[in-house]
N, C-alpha and C positions, 0 to 999 in steps of 0.2 A: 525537870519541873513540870508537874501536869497542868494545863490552863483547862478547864472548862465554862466556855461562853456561852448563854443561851440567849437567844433574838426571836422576832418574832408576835413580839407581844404584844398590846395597845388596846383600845376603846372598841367597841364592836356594841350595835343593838343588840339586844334579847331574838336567837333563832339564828345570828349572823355563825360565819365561822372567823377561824385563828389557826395557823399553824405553827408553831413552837419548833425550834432546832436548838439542837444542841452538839456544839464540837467539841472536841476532847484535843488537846495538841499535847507533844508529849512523850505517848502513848498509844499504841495500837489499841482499841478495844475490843477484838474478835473475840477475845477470851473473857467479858465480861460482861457481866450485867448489868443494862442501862436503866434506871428508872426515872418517872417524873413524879413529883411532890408537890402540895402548898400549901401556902400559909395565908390566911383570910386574918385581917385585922382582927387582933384579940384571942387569935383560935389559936390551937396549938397546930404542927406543918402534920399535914396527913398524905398518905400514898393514895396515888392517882394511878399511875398505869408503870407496869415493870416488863423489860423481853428481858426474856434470858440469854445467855450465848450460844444455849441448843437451838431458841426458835422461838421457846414458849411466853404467850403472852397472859399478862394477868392484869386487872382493873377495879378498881374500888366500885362498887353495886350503882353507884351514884351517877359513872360517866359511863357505864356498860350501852354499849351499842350508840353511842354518840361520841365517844373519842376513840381515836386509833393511834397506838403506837408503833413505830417502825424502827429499823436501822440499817445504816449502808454502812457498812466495816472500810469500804476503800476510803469513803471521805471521813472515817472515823465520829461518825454523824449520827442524831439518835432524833427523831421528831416525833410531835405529838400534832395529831390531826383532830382539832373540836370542831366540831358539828353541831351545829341547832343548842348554841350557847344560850345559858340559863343565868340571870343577875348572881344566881349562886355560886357561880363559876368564878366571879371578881376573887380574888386572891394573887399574892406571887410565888410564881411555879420556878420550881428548882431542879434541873437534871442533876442525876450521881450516876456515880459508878462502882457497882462489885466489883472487887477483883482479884477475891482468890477463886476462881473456878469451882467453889463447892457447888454454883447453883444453878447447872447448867441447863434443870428442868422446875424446879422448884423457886418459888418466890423470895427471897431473902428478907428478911427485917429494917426495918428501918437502919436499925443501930450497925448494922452488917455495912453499910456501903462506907468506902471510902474516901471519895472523890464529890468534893459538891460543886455546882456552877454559881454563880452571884445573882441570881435569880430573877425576873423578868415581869412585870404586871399587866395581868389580864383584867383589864374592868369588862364588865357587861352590863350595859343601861339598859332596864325596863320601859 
């Protein structure tokens, strides 16, 4: 049974940071690709930041160079590091996971991942 938990989350002013984790129990994820997503009341859940299991990292134009995504394969662990948070940023972020190895440089699709986590709310007051 794959559990993925993400923590992390909560109130932070406009410019504070948040770091996001996400574990996978279960499952090894060396072989897959982790992404984070979210969903802003009313909005439909968009992609935030993806690694892939080669290395490669990819980020929606919106958090480029203020979030960073990482992962540590021992603790089976996948974080998101925000930076100089924007009230825009309020939504609940969701890690997944790919896991057929097709994407082990390229970005996968939304619809591609298999594995979601129960997802985690970042507010950012102005």
């Amino acid at each position: 049974q794959v559990q993925m938990v993400e923590s992390g989350g909560g109130l932070v002013q406009a410019g504070g940071s948040l770091r996001l984790s996400c574990a996978l129990s279960g499952r090894t994820i060396s072989t897959y690709t982790m992404g984070w997503f979210r969903q802003a009341l009313g909005k439909e859940r968009e992609f935030v930041a993806a690694i892939t299991w080669g290395g490669s990292m990819y980020y929606t134009d919106s958090v480029e160079g203020r979030f960073t995504i990482s992962r540590d394969n021992a603790k089976n662990t996948v974080y998101l590091q925000m930076n100089s948070l924007k009230p825009e940023d309020t939504a609940v972020y969701y890690c997944a996971a790919e896991t057929s190895v097709r994407y082990q440089y390229t970005n996968p699709p939304q619809h591609a991942y298999d594995y979601w986590g129960q997802g985690t709310q970042v507010t950012v007051s102005s």
